[in-house]
N, C-alpha and C positions, 0 to 999 in steps of 0.2 A: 104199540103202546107209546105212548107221547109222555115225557117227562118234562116238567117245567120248571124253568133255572131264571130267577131273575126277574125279569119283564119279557121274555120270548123262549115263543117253547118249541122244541128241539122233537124231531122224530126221525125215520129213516133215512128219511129223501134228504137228510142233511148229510148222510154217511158218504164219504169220499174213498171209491174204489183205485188203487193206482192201477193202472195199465198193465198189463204181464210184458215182459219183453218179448222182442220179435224173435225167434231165431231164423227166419228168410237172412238169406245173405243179403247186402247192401246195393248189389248190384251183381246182374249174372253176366256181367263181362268184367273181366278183373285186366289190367293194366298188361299188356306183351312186352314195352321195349321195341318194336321193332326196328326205331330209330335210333337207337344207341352209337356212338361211336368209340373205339379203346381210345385209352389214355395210360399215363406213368402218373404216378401220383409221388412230386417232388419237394410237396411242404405241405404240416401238417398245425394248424395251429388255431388252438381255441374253436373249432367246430370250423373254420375253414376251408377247404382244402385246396393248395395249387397243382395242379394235372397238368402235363404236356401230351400234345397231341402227336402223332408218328408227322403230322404234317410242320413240325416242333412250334405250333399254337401254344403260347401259356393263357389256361383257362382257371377259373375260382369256380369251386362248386362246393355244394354240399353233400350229405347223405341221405339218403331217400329213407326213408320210415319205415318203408318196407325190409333192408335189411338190420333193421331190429339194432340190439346192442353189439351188433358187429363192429371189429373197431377198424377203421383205417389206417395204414401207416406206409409211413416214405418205403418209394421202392414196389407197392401192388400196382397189381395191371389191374386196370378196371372197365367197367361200362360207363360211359355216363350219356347221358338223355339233354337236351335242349343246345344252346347257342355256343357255337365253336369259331366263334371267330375273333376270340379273346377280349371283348369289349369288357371294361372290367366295370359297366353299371350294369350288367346281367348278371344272371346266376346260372351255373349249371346243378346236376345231381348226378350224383354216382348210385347208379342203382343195383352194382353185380360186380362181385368181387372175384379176380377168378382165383385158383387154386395156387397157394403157394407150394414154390417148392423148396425151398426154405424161410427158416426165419432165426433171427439174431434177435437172443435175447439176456436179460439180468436180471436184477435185485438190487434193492439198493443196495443193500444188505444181506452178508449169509445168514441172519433169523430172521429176513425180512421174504415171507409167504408170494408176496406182488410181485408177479411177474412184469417186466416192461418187455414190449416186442421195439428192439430199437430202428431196425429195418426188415424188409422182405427180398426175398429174390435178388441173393446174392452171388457173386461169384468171386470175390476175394476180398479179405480183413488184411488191411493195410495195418500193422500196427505202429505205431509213429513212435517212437523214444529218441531222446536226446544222448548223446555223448555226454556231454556237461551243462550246467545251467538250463533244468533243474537235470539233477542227477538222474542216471537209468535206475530204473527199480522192476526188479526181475520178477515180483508178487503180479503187477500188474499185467504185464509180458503172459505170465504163465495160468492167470486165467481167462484172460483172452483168447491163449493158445487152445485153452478147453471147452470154450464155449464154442467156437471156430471149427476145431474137429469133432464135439457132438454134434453140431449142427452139418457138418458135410462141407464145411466153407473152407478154400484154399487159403491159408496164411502169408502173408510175405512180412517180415521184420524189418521195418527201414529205420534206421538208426540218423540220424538228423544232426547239425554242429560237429563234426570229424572234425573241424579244425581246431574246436578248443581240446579235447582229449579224444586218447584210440579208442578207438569200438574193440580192439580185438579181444581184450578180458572178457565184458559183459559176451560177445557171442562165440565164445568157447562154451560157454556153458549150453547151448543149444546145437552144439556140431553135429551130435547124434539124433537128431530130429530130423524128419522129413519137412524142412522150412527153408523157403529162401531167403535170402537177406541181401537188403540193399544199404550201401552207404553213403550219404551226403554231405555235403559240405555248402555254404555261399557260395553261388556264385557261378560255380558248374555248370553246363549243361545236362538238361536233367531228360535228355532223351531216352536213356535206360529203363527209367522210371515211367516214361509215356509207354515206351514198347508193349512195358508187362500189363496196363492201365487196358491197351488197346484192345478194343471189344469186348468188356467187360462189365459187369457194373460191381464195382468196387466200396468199399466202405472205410475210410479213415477213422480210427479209434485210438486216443493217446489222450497224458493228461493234458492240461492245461501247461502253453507256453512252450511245448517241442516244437512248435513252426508248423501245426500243420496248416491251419491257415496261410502260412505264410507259402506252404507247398500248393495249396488251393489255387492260389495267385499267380501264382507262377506258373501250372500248369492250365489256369483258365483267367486270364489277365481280366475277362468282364466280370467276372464272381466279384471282385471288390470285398471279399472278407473282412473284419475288422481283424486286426491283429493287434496281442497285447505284448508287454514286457514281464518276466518272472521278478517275483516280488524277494528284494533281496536279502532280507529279512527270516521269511517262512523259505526261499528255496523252490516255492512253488508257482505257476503261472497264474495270471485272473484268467479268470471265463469271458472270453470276447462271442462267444455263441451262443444263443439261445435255442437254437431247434437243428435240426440233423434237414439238411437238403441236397438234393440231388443235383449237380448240375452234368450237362451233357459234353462229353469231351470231341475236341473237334477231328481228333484221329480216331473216333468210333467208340462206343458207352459211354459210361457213366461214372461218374465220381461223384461220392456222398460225404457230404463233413459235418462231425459229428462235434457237438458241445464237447469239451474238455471234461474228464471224467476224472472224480477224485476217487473213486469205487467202482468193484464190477465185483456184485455178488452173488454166487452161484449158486442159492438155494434151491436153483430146478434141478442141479445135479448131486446125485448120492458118488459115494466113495468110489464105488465100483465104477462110475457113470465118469468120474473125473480122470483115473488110474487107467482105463478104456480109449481116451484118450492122445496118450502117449506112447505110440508102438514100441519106445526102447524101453520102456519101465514094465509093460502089458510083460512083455519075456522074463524078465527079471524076476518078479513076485509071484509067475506061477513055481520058481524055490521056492515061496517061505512056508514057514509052517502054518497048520490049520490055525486058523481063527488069527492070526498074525494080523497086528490093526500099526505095521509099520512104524513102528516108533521104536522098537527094543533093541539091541545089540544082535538079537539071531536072527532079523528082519534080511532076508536075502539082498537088500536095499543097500542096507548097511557095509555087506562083504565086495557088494557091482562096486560100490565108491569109495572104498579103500584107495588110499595114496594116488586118486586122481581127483583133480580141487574140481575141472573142470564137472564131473558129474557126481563127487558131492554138493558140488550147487544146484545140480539137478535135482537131486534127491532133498537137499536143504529145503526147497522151494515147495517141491511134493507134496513134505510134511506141513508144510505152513499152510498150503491147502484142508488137506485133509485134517487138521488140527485146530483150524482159526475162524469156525462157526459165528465169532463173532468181532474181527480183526475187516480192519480195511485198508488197501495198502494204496 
């Protein structure tokens, strides 16, 4: 049938069929790898990535397409495919992620759902706090402390500026913890601190302004961190980092430093997940009573830290956990 529209007339041969899709695959040999070489993956930024090779090559690569929305982060071992000789007008790809066996992570916020992975494949959280300037703050300390042993990560406490005030208050309150604790000062030799560092790869976590930077420097004089001054004002340091990087210590592993953090929110852990955390409290609240949500006077918490200040701060700190969904410290 021919219908006429106009000045020109239209019939079948004018119908336009699309094509059906192929489903043949695009090609029957698919990509192997079998040139790949590992890497550490020691800076992470804007789709970049900087990898060090075992040969300690610093190489720039990307992510291959192939592993999809998988994310990268400082600290994976990986594959990567193409030019290893660190020329930085080439690119490499990371095409194989291997298996982590742990990972450190947050929230910005405790109602905040987003998880951030801040590093991988860890073997000790350095927690960095000040004696004085800015003051210790034991919120901080203690969900670190929780992210650290849900994660399986060895803790160390280093307490930084001993010479303007004692550390011995703030870490009474941690005696009965399975934690070590280091103390510094200007100036010292900070051999102690290498010792524990030694064959490790380690992660630096503190706010802004306890020095860790400035412990970066010291213990890797080519890092060249910037380092700030605490504002005298708020009490608290600026942010002289921008991204968490690995560098390699020359008495064996790795040391990571991390952006100064005004929050660490634990909304990946439930109550039981945080309290699981702490072997001397785990003892403690198998006393209390059924459904006991720790906050009451018959809370077995309550009777542990009777007329001892040191683990009523324990317990002080507990609660502010388990209480402060939406508190940042």
């Amino acid at each position: 049938m021919v219908r006429q529209r106009g000045t020109r007339n239209y019939d079948e041969r004018d119908v336009r069929v699309r094509a059906t899709r192929s489903t043949r695959a695009r090609s029957k040999e698919r990509p192997t790898f079998i040139d790949t070489f590992p890497a550490l993956v020691t800076q992470v930024d804007r789709g970049r990535i900087t990898c060090e090779t075992d040969d300690g090559v610093s190489i720039t690569a990307i992510k291959a397409r192939d592993l999809g929305r998988k994310g990268v982060v400082v600290g994976d071992h990986v594959a990567v495919i193409g030019d290893s000789n660190g020329d930085l007008t080439s690119l490499a790809r990371i095409v194989a992620i291997a298996e982590r066996r742990n990972i450190l992570r947050r929230t910005a916020d405790d109602d905040d759902p987003t998880e951030r992975i801040i590093v991988a494949n860890i073997d000790m959280m350095v927690i960095v706090t000040a004696c004085a300037n800015p003051e210790p703050r034991s919120g901080l300390v203690d969900r670190c402390l929780a992210a650290a042993f849900d994660a399986g990560i060895e803790p160390l406490l280093l307490m930084t500026k001993s010479d303007l005030a004692s550390p011995d208050l703030f870490l009474a309150s941690y005696r009965s913890l399975p934690l070590k604790t280091l103390v510094t000062q200007k100036g010292p030799d900070l051999d102690p601190l290498r010792t524990m560092l030694t064959g490790k790869s380690s992660v630096f976590i503190g706010h802004s302004g306890v020095g860790k930077s400035t412990l970066v420097n010291a213990l890797i004089p080519s890092a060249k961190r910037a380092t700030g001054e605490v504002n005298l004002v708020t009490g608290r340091g600026r942010h002289t980092s921008s991204s968490a990087v690995a560098l390699r210590l020359e008495s064996g592993g790795w040391l990571i430093d991390t952006p100064g953090v005004r929050s660490f929110g634990l909304a990946h852990l439930n109550p039981e997940r945080i309290i699981a955390a702490f072997d001397d409290i785990v003892e403690v609240v198998k006393n209390c009573p059924r459904g006991c949500n720790h906050e009451s006077d018959e809370c077995a918490l309550t009777t542990w830290a009777a007329g001892d200040p040191s683990k009523a701060e324990r317990v002080s700190s507990l609660r502010r956990l388990l209480a402060s969904p939406r508190v940042s410290y």
